[in-house]
C-alpha positions in Angstrom: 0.0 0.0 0.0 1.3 3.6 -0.9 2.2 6.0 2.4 -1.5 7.2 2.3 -4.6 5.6 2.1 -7.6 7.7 0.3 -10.7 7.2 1.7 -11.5 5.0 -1.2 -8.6 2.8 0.0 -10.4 2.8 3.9 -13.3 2.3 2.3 -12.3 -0.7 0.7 -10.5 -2.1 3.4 -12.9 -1.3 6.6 -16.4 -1.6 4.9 -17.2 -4.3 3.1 -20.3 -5.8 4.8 -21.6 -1.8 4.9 -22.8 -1.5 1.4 -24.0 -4.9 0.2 -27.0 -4.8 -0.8 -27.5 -0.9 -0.3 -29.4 1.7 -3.0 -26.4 4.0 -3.6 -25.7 7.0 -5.6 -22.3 8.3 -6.6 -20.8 11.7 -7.6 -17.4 10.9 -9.4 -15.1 11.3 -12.0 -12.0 9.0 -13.8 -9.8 10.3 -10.6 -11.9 8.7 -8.3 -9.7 5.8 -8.1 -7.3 3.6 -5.4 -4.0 2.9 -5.0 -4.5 0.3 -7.6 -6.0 2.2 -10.2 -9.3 0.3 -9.6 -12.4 3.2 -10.2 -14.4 3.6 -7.4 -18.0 2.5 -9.6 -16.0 -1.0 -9.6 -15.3 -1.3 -6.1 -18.9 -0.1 -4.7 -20.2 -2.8 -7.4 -18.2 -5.6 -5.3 -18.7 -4.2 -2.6 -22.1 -5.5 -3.3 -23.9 -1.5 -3.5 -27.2 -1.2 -5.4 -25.9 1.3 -8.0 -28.8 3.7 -8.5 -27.5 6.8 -10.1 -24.4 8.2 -11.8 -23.6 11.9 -11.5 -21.0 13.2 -13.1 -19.3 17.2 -12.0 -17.8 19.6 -15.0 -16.2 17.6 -17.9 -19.0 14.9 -17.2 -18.1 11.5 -15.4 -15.3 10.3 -18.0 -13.8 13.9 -17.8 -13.9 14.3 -21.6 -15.4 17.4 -21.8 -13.1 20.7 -21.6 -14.0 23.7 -19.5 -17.3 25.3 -19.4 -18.8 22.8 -22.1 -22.2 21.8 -21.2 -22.2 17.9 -20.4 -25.8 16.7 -21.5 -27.8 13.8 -20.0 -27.3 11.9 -23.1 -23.8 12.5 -23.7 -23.0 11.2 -19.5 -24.9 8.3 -20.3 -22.2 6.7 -22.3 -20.1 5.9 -19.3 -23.0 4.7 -17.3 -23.4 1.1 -15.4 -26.6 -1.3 -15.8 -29.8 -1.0 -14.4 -28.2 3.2 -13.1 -29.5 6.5 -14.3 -26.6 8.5 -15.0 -26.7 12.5 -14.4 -25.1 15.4 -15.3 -24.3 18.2 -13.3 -22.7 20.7 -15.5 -25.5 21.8 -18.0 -26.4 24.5 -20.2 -26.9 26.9 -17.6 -26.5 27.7 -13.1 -29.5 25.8 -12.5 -27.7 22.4 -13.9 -25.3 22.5 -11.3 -27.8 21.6 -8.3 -28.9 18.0 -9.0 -32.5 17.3 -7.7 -33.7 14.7 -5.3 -35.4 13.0 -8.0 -31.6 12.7 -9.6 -30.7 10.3 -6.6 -33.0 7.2 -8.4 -34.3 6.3 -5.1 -30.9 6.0 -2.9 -30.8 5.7 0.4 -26.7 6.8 0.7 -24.8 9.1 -1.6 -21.2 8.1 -2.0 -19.3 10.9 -3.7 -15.7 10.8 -4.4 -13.8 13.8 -6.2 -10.2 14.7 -6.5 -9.6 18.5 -5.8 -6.4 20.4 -6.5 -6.6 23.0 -3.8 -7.6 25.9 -5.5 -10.8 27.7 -5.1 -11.8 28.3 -9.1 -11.4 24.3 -9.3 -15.5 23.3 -9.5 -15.2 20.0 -8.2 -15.3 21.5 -4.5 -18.7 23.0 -5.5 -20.5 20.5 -7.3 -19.8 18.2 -4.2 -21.4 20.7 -1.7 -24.3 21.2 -3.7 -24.9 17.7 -4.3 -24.4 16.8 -0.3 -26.9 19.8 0.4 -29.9 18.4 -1.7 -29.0 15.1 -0.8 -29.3 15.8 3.0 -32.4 17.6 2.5 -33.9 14.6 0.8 -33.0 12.6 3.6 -30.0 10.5 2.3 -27.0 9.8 3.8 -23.9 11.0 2.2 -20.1 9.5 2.6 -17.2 12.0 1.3 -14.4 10.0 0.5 -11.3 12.1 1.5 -8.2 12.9 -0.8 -4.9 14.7 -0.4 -5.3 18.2 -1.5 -2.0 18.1 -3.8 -0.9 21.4 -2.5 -0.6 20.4 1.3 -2.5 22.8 3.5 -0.5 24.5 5.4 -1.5 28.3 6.9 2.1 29.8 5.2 1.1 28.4 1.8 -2.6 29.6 2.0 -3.2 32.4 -0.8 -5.4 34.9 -1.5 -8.0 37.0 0.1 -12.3 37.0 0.6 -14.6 36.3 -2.3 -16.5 39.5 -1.8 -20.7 38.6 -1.7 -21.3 40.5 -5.1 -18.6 38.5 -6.7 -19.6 34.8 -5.9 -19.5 32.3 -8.9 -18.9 28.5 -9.7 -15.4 29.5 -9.3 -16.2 31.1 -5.5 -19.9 29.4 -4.3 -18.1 30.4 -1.0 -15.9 32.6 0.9 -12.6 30.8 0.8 -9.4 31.7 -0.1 -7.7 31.2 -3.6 -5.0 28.9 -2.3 -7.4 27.4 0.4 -5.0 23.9 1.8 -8.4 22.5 2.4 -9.4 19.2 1.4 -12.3 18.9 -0.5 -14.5 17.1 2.3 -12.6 19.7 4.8 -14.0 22.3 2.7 -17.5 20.7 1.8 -17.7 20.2 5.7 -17.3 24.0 6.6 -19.6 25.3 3.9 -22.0 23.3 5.1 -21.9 24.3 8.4 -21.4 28.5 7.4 -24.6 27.9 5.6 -26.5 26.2 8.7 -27.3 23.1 6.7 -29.6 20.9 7.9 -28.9 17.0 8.8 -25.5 17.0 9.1 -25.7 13.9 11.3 -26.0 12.2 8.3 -22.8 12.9 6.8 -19.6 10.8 7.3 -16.0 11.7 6.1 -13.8 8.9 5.6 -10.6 10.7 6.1 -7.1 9.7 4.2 -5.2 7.8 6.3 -1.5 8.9 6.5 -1.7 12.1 5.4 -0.5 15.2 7.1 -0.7 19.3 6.1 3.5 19.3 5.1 2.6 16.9 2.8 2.5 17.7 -1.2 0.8 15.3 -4.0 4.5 13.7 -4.8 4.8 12.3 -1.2 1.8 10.4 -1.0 2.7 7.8 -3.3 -0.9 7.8 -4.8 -1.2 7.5 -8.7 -2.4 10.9 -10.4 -5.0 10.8 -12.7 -5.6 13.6 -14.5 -8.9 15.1 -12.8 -9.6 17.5 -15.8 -8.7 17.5 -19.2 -6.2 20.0 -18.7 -4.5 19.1 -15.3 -2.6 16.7 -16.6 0.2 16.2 -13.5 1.0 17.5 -10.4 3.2 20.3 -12.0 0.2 21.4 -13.4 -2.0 21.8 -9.9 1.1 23.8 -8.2 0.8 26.6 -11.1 -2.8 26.4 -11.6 -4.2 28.9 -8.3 -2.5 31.6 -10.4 -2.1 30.8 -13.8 -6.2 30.2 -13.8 -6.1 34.3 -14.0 -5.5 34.4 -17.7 -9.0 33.0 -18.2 -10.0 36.2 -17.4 -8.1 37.9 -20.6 -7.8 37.0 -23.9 -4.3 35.7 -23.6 -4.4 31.9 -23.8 -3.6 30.3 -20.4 -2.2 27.0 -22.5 -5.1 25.5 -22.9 -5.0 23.8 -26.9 -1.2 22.5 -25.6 0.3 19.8 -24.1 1.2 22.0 -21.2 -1.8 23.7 -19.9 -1.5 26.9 -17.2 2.7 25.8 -17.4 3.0 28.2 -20.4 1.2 31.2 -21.3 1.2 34.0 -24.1 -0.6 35.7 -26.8 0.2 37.0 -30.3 0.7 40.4 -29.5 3.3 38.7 -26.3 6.8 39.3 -26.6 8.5 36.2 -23.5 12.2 37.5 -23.8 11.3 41.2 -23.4 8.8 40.0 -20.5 11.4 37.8 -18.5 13.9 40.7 -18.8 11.5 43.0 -16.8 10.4 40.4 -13.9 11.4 40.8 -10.5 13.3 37.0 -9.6 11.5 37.5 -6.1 8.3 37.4 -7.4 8.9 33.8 -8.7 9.9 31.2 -5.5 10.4 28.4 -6.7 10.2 28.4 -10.3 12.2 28.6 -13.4 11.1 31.2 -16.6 11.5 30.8 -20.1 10.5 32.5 -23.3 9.0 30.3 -26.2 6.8 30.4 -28.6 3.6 27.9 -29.0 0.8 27.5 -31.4 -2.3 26.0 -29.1 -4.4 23.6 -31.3 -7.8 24.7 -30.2 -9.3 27.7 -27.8 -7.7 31.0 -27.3 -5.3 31.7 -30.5 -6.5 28.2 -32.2 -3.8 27.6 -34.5 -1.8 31.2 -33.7 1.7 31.2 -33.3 1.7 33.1 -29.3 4.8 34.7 -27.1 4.9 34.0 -24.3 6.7 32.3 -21.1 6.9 28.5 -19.8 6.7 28.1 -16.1 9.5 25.4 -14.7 8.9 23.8 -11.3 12.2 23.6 -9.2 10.9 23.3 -5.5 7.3 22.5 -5.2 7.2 24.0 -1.4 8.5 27.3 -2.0 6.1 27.9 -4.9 3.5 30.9 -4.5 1.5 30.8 -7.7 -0.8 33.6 -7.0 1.7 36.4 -6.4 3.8 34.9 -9.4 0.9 35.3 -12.0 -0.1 38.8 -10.8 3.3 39.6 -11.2 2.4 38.7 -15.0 -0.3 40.3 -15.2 1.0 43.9 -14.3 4.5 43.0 -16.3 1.9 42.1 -19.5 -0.4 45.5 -18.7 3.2 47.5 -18.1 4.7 46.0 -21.3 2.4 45.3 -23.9 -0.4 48.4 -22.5 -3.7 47.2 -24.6 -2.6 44.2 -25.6 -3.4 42.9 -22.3 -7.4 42.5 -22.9 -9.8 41.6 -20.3 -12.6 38.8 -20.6 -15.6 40.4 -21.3 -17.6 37.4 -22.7 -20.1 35.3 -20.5 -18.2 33.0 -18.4 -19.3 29.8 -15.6 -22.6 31.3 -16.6 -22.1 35.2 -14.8 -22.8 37.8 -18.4 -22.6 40.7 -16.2 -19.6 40.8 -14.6 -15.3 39.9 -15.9 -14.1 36.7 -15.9 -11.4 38.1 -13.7 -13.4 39.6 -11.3 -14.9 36.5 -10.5 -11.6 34.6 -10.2 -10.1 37.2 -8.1 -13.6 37.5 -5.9 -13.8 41.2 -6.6 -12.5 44.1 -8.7 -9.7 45.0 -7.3 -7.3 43.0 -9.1 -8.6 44.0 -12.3 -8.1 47.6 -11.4 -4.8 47.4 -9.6 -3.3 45.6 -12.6 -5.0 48.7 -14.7 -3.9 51.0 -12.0 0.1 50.1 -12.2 0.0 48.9 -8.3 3.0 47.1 -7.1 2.7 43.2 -6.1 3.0 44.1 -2.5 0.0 46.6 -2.7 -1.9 43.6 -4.2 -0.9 41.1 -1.4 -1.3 44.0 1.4 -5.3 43.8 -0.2 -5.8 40.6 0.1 -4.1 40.1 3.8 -7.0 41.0 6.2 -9.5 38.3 3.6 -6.9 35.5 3.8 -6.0 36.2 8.1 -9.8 36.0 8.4 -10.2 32.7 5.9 -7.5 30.9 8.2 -9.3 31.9 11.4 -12.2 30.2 9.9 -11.5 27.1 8.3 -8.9 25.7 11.9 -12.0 24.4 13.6 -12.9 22.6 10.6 -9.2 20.9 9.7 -9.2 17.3 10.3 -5.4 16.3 9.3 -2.2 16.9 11.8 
């Protein structure tokens, strides 16, 4: 067995009389597997469990879907099981996200198992507290089988500030910080109880076993599976709570490449003449280089971009969010209108910027405008993040 143990792995291991013969429902995606690679759909099956339903978060249950692409009901049944109704939770517009009791197909226990990347624009964390709300209120009750958050969760590497009330989105449903070093059933579990949700007897974490708070995705010894289509590895997850920003312009964040939120640019982006005018001590832990891409589809389809590739050279040290707003100014300082903001309807919000929503406010969007130093932008978001951590110790379950 790997150092930790999911709570797949516990479940697995410590419950096998529990579900036989039980009407279960489960919220999952390809990630959801154990230390052998074996999908959790396989195991609850024999483990004897009644599969009733199937629901599947963004990028539908086999993950094949890319960002903000409505998942229909037909298109989710194609990975479906016999005699189960399979589901999708990522539709055509906010409403799809909340499944309804009727969704459940008559389950007495919703089994939901998720792999987060510990950053607050990452859906998953959302889709599972909706999904344990309605399911509590319908009477069920719901098991959260616990993973690592691949980032640790320690207070020195939370980043980021409040999600102001006006500014709450499918990339903020709640007040947490960007870089929260929460796990998802951590996270689900103090939603629930900031919202005064009802029947919360009824919910059961299985924790990870073996994990601690130091720990980062590469010490676990767990397999990674890519969650989304374009968190492909670990790398990936330690640049993603900052490089996400560039959703919110019409630079390309990667996506179309073979190294998503790693590298970065636009047509108009010129990497050498960027790197030159970066501050080294805005980048701990990470290497820069200028390149040039062409991504095959999204932003720049088929456009030969600028830009930079980020290099991971020490996981720990790595403070994503102040890097990428250090790119953001350096691009708005540089390359003055080039640097174009997201207008277009995005995680189904028409009437307010993509990067307002990512950053849980304005204020990013206009200090970047405004030519505010780094420092100025962390100073905003201290008070947000010193409350965040206040908040969230009663709910941390890990040493």
């Amino acid at each position: 067995m790997p150092l930790v143990r999911t709570g797949l792995d516990r479940l697995v291991l410590e419950a096998p009389k529990q579900l036989r013969g039980r009407a279960v429902a489960c919220l999952c995606h390809p990630a959801s597997v154990d230390a052998q690679l074996v999908h959790v759909l396989d195991r609850l099956e024999a483990l004897g469990a009644d599969l009733r339903s199937l629901l599947g978060p963004e990028h539908g249950i086999d993950a094949a879907a890319q960002d903000m692409e409505e998942v229909d009901h037909k298109a989710a049944k194609a990975t479906g099981r016999a005699g189960a109704q399979v589901h999708s939770l990522y539709g055509d517009d906010v409403e799809s996200l909340r499944p309804t009791p009727e969704m459940f197909g008559g389950a007495e226990l919703l089994v939901i198992d998720l792999q987060d990347v510990g950053a607050r624009y990452y859906t998953y964390v959302w889709t599972a507290l909706m999904a344990t709300q309605v399911a509590l209120e319908a009477g069920l009750e719901v098991w959260i089988l616990d993973r690592p958050n691949p980032l640790g969760g320690e207070a020195e590497a939370v980043e980021g500030g409040a999600v102001e009330s006006d500014f709450a989105s499918f990339v903020g449903w709640h007040d947490v910080s960007t870089r929260h070093g929460m796990t998802l059933a951590e996270l689900v579990a103090m939603a629930l109880e900031e919202l005064g949700a009802k029947g919360l007897e009824r919910l059961e974490i299985w924790e990870c076993e073996g994990w601690r708070r130091s720990m980062y995705f590469d010490q676990t010894e767990l397999p990674w599976v890519l969650p989304s289509p374009n968190m492909p590895t670990f790398e990936t997850a330690l640049v993603y709570p900052g490089q996400c920003l560039w959703e919110g312009t019409l630079a390309s964040e990667g996506r179309g490449t073979t190294r998503p939120f790693e590298l970065f640019g636009a047509p108009w982006m010129d990497g050498a003449k960027m790197l030159a005018a970066l501050d080294p001590a805005d980048f701990p832990g990470l290497g820069l280089r200028p390149l040039s891409f062409k991504p095959m589809f999204q932003k720049h389809g088929g456009e030969r971009c600028g830009g930079l590739q980020l290099h991971v050279r020490d996981p720990r040290a790595i403070r994503s969010l102040r890097s990428s707003w250090a790119l953001l100014a350096a691009s708005r300082r540089l390359f003055g209108a080039g640097l174009v903001w997201r207008t277009e309807r995005y995680e189904f919000v028409d009437d307010k910027p993509a990067i307002d929503l990512l950053a849980g406010g304005a204020w990013l969007r206009e200090m970047v405008d405004g030519g505010a130093s780094i420092d100025a932008m962390a100073a905003h978001e201290l008070e947000g993040r010193e409350r965040f951590l206040a908040r969230r110790q009663p709910f941390l379950r890990y040493e």
